[in-house]
SETORDO-941906 format. One record per residue (C-alpha): residue number from 0; x, y, z. Coordinates in Angstrom, 2 decimals, always signed. Layout:
{NUM {X Y Z}}
...
***
This chain:
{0 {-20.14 -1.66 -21.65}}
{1 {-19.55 -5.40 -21.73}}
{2 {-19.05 -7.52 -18.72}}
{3 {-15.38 -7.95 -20.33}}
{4 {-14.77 -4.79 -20.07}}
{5 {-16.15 -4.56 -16.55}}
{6 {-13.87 -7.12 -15.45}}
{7 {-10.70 -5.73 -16.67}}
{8 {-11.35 -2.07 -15.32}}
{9 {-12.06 -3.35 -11.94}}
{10 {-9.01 -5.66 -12.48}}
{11 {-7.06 -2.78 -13.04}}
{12 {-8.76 -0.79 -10.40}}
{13 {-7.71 -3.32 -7.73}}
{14 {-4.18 -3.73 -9.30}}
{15 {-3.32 -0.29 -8.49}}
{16 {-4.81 -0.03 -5.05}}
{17 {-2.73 -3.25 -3.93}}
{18 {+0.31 -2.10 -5.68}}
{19 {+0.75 +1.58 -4.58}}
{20 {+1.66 +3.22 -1.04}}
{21 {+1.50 +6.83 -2.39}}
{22 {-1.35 +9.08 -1.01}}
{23 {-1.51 +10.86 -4.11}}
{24 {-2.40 +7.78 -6.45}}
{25 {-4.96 +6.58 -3.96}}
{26 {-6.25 +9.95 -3.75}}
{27 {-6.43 +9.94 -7.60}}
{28 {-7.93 +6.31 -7.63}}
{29 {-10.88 +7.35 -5.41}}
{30 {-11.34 +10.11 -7.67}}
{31 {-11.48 +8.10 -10.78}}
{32 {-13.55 +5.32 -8.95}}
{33 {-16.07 +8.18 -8.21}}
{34 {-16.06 +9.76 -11.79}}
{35 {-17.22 +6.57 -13.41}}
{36 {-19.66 +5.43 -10.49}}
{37 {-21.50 +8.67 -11.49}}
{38 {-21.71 +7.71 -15.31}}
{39 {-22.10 +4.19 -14.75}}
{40 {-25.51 +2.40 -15.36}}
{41 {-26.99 +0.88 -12.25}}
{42 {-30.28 -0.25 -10.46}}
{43 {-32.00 +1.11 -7.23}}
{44 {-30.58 -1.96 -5.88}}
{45 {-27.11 -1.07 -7.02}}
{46 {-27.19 +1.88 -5.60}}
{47 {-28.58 +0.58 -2.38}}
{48 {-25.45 -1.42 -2.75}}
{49 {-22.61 +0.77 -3.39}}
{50 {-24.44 +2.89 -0.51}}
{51 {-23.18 -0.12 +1.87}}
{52 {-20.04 -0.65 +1.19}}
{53 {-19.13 +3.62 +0.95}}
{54 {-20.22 +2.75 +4.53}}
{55 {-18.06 -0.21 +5.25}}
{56 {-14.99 +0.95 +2.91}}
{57 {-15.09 +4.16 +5.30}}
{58 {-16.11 +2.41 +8.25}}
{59 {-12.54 +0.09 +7.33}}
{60 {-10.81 +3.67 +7.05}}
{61 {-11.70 +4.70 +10.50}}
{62 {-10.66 +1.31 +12.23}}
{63 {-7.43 +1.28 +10.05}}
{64 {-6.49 +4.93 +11.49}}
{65 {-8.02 +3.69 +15.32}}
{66 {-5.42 +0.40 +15.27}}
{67 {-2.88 +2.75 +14.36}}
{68 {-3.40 +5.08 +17.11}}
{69 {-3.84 +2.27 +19.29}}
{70 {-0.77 +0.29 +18.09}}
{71 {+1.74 +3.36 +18.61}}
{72 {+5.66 +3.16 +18.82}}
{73 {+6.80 +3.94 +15.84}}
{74 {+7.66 +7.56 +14.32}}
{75 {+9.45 +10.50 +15.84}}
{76 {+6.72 +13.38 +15.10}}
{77 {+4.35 +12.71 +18.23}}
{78 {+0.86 +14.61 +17.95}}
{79 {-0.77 +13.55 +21.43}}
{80 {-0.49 +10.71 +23.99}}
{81 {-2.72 +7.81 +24.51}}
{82 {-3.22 +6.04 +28.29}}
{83 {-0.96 +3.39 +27.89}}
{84 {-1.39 -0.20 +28.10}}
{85 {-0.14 -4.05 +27.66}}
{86 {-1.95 -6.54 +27.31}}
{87 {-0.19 -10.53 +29.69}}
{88 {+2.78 -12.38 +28.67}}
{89 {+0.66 -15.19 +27.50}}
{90 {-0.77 -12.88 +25.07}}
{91 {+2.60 -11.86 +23.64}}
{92 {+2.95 -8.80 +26.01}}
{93 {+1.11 -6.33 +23.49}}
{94 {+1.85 -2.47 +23.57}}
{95 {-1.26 -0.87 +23.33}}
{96 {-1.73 +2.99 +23.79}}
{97 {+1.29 +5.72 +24.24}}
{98 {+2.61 +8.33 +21.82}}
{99 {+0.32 +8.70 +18.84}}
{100 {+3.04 +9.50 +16.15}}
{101 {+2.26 +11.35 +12.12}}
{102 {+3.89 +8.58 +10.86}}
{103 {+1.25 +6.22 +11.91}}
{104 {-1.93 +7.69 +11.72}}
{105 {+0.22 +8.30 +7.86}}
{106 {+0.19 +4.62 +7.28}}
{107 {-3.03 +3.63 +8.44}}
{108 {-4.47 +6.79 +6.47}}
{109 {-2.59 +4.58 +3.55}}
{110 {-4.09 +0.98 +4.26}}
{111 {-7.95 +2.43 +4.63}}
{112 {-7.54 +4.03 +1.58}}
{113 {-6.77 +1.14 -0.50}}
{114 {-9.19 -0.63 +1.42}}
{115 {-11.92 +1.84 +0.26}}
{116 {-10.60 +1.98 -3.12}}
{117 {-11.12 -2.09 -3.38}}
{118 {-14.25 -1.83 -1.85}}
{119 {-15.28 +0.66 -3.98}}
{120 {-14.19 -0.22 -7.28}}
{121 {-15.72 -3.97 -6.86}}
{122 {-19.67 -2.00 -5.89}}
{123 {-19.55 -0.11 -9.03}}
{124 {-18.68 -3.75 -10.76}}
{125 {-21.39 -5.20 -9.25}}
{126 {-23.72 -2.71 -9.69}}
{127 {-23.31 -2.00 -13.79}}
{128 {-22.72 -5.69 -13.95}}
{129 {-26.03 -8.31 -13.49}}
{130 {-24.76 -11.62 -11.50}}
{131 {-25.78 -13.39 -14.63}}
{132 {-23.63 -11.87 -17.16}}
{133 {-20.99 -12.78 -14.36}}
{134 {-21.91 -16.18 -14.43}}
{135 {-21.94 -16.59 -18.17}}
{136 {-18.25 -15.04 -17.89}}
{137 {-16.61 -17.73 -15.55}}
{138 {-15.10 -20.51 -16.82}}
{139 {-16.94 -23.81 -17.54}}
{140 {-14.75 -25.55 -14.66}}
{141 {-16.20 -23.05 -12.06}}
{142 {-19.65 -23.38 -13.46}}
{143 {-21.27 -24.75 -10.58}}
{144 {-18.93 -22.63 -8.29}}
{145 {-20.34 -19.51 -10.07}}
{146 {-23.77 -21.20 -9.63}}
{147 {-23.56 -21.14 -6.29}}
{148 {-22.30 -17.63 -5.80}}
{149 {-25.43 -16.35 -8.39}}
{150 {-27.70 -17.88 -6.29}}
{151 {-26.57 -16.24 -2.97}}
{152 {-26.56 -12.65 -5.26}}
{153 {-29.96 -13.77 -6.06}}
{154 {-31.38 -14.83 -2.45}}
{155 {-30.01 -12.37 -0.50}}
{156 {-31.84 -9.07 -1.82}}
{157 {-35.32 -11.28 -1.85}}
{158 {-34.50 -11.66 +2.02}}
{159 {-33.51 -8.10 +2.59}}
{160 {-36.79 -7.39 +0.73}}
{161 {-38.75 -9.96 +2.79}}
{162 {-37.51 -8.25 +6.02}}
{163 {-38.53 -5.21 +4.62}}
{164 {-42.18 -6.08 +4.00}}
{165 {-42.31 -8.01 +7.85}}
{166 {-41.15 -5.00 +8.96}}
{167 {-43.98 -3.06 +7.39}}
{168 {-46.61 -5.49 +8.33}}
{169 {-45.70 -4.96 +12.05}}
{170 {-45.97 -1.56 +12.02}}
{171 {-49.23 -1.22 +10.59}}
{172 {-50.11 -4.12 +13.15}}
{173 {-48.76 -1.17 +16.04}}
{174 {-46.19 -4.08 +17.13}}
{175 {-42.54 -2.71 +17.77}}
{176 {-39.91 -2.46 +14.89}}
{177 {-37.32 -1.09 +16.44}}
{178 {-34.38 -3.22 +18.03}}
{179 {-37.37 -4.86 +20.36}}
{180 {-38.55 -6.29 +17.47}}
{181 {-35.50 -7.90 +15.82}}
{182 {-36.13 -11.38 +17.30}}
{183 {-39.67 -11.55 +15.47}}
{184 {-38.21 -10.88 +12.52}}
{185 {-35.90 -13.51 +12.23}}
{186 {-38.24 -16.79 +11.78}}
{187 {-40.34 -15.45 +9.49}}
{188 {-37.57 -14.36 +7.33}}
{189 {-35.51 -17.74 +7.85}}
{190 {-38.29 -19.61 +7.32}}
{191 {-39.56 -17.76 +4.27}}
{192 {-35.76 -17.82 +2.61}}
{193 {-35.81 -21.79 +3.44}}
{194 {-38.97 -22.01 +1.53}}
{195 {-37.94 -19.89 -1.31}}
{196 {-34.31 -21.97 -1.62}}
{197 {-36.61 -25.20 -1.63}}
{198 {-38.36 -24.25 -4.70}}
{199 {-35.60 -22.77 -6.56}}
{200 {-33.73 -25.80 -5.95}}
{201 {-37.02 -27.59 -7.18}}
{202 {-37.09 -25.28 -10.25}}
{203 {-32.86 -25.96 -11.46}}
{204 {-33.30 -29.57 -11.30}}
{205 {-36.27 -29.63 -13.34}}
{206 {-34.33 -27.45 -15.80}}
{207 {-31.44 -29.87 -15.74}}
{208 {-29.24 -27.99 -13.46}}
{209 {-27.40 -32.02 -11.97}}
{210 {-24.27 -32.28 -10.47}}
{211 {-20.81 -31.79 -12.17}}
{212 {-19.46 -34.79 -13.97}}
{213 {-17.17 -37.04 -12.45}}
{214 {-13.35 -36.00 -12.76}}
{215 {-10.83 -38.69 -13.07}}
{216 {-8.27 -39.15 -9.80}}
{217 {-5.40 -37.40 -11.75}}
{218 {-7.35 -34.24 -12.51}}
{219 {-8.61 -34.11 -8.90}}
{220 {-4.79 -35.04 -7.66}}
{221 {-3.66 -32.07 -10.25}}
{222 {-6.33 -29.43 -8.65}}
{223 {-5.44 -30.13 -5.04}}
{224 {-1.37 -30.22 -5.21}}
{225 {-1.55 -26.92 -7.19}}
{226 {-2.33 -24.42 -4.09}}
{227 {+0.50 -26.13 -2.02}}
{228 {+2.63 -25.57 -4.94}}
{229 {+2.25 -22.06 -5.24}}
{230 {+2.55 -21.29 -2.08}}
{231 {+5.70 -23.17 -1.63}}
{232 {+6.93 -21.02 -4.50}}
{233 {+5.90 -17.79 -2.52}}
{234 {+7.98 -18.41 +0.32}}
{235 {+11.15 -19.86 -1.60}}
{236 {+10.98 -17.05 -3.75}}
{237 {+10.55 -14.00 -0.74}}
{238 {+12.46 -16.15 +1.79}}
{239 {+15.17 -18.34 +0.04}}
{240 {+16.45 -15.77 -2.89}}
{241 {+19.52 -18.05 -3.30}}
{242 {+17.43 -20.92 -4.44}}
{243 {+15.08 -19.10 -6.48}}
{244 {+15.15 -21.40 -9.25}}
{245 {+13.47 -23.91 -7.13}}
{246 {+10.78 -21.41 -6.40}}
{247 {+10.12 -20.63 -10.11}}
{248 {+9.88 -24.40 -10.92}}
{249 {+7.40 -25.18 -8.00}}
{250 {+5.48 -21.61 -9.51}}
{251 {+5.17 -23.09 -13.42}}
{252 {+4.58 -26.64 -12.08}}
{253 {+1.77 -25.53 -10.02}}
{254 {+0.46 -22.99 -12.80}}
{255 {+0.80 -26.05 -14.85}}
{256 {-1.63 -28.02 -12.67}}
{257 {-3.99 -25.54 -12.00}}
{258 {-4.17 -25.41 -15.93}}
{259 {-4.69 -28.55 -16.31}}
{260 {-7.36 -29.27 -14.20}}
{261 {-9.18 -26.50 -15.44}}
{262 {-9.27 -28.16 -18.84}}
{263 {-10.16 -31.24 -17.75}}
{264 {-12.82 -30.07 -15.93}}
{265 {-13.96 -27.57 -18.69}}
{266 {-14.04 -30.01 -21.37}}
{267 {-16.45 -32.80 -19.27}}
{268 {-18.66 -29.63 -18.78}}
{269 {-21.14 -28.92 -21.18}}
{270 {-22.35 -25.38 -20.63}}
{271 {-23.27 -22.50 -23.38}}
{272 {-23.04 -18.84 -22.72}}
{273 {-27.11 -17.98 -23.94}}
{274 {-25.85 -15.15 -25.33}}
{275 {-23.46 -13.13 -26.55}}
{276 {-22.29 -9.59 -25.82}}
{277 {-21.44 -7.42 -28.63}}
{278 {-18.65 -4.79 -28.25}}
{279 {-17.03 -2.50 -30.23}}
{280 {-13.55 -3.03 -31.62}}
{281 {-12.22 -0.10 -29.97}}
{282 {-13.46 -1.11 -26.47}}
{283 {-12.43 -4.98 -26.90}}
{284 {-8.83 -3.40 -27.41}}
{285 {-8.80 -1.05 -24.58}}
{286 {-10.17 -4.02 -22.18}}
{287 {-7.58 -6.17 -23.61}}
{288 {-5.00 -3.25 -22.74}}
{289 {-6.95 -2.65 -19.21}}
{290 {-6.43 -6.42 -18.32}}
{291 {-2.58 -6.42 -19.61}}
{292 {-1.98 -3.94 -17.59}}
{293 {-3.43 -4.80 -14.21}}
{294 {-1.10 -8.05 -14.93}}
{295 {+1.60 -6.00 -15.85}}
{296 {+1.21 -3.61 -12.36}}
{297 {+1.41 -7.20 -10.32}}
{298 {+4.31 -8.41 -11.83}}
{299 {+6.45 -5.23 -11.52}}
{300 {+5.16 -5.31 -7.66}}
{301 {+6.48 -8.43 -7.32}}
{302 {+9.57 -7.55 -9.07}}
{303 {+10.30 -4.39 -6.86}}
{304 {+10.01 -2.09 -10.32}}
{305 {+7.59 +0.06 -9.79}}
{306 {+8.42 +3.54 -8.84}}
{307 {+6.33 +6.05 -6.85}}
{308 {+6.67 +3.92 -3.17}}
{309 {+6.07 +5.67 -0.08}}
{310 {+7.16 +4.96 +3.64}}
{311 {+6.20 +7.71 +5.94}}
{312 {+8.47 +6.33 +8.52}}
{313 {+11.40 +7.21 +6.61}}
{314 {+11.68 +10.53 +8.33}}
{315 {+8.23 +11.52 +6.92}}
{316 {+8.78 +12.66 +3.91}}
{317 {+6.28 +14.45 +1.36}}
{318 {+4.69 +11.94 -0.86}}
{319 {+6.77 +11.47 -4.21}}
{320 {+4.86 +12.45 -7.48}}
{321 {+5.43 +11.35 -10.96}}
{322 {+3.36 +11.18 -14.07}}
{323 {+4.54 +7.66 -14.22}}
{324 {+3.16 +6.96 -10.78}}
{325 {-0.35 +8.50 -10.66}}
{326 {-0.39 +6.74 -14.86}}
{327 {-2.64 +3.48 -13.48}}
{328 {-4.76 +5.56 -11.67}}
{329 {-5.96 +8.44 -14.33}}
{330 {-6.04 +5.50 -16.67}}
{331 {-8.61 +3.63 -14.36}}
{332 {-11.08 +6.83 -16.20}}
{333 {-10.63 +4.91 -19.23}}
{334 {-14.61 +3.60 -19.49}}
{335 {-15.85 +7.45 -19.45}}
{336 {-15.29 +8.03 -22.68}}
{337 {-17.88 +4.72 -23.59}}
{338 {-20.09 +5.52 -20.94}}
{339 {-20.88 +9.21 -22.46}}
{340 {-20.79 +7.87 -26.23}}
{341 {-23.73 +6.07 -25.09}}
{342 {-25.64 +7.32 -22.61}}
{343 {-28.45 +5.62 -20.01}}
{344 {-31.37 +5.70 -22.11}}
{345 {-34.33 +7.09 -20.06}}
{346 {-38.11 +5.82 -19.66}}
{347 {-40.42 +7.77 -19.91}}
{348 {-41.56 +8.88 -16.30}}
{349 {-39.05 +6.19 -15.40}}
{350 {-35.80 +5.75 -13.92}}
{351 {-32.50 +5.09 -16.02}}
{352 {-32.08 +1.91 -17.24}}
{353 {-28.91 +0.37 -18.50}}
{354 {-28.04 +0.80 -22.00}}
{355 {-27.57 -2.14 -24.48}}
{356 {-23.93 -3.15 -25.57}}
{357 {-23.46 -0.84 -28.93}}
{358 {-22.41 -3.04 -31.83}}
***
């Protein structure tokens, strides 16, 4: 698939994990996310990669369930009794410990899951996606941004792989590689990532790689008052409802600068895209539709539409479920169907490789 279309299922993917409390559509999520990690193309490396963050999205899921047992109070269906504690006055006289309740280990089941899910969905991105095609995606005003962010995507598996190979040299030299010999690790591998940033730096400039083009005062005055902006909106909008118009004014006149300086700063930008990816009609519709909805799933969050809400606190109640509800998540299986129309090609004696775009 297309790096478009990679960016609008994880879009989606993340949409529904932020906008949903039920178990049931998490549960589904993670099951989707699953189903197309399997089918998706990916490296060695991108497998090493969604290896580490399985670990961290379920290391997240354990903490989220600890600080709930730890942060007790709340609930009337008590399963067991932590040592109790509180932490000084000048620390806000914290609560820790006391009766561990269903209702919370419920709701910190909830968080870790979309945690995970997040986690998750943004690995198997990474990993079918290359950090160039994700750099030719972004937007000429966050060229160099995007720059930047390729570059650390770039540098960081060449030190991994660096600390690898010190690591391998001291073993066959019968010095220690266990945590003894962390410290001797660290300067050659700082010192040999130094050297290697030197010459790539070296190696962009003589390719042309300068600094962005000067922006005019106004453009620069548009890009920093549009944050402040928004924000302001946020809180008029959650915390003043009766002035809500002001809100949605401070909302379209700080879209309206963000906009603005993105154009400004796209069209002093020179940059091509090398290449270009060629996608069926069918899946440029169905990205389209993946995107839309994702937006779509935000807005009715922020709107208090969406149905399917759960709040285990509320006398701890069995999850609700709807075909409407658990709808974003089964259609977050949407790229199967692609990925077994065209399958990883294999080398011979060889490990899958990604497939080409189909045209």
């Amino acid at each position: 698939m297309s790096t478009v279309a990679w960016a609008a299922w994880v879009a989606l993917v993340t949409a529904t994990a932020l906008t949903t409390t039920n178990p049931y559509v998490l549960a589904i999520l993670l099951a989707a996310i699953a189903l197309v990690a399997v089918a998706a193309p990916r490296t060695e490396r991108a497998g090493l990669g969604l290896r580490v963050m399985l670990l961290l999205g379920l290391g997240l899921f354990v903490f989220s369930i600890g600080a709930a047992m730890i942060n007790t109070g709340f609930g009337e269906r008590t399963l067991f009794t932590l040592p109790r504690a509180s932490a000084p006055d000048w620390l806000g006289g914290l609560l820790l410990g006391g009766d561990v309740t269903a209702e919370t280990l419920a709701a910190g089941a909830v968080r870790g899951a979309v945690v995970l899910a997040v986690l998750l969905g943004f690995a198997v991105f990474s990993g079918a996606v290359s950090a160039h095609a994700i750099l030719r995606l972004a937007p000429a005003a966050l060229f160099h941004a995007g720059l930047v962010v390729t570059i650390g995507l770039a540098l960081l598996p060449a030190t991994v792989a660096d600390i690898r190979r010190i690591r391998e040299l001291r073993a066959l030299r019968g010095r220690p590689t266990g945590v003894r010999g962390l410290p001797a690790l660290v300067a050659p591998a700082v010192m040999g990532g130094l050297d290697r940033a030197m010459r790539f730096a070296e190696a962009m400039e003589a390719r042309g790689y300068a600094a962005p083009p000067a922006v005019p005062a106004r453009t620069r005055l548009a890009g920093v008052a549009a944050a402040p902006l928004l924000v302001a909106a946020a809180w008029v909008w959650f915390y003043q409802p009766e002035v809500r118009w002001i809100g949605a004014a401070a909302a379209l006149t700080g879209a309206g600068a963000l906009l603005f300086w993105g154009w400004d700063c796209a069209r002093r930008q020179r940059v091509t895209r090398l290449t270009v990816e060629h996608e069926p009609f069918i899946l440029r519709i169905v990205a389209r539709v993946s995107l839309a909805s994702a937006v779509a799933l935000v807005a009715a969050d922020l709107g208090g539409w969406l149905p399917g809400g759960y709040n285990p606190f509320a006398g701890f109640p069995a999850p609700p479920f709807s075909a409407l509800a658990i709808a974003p998540a089964v259609a977050a299986l949407w790229p199967l169907p692609f990925l077994a129309a065209w399958p990883r090609p294999r080398a011979r004696g060889g490990p899958a490789v990604a497939p080409p775009s189909p045209s």
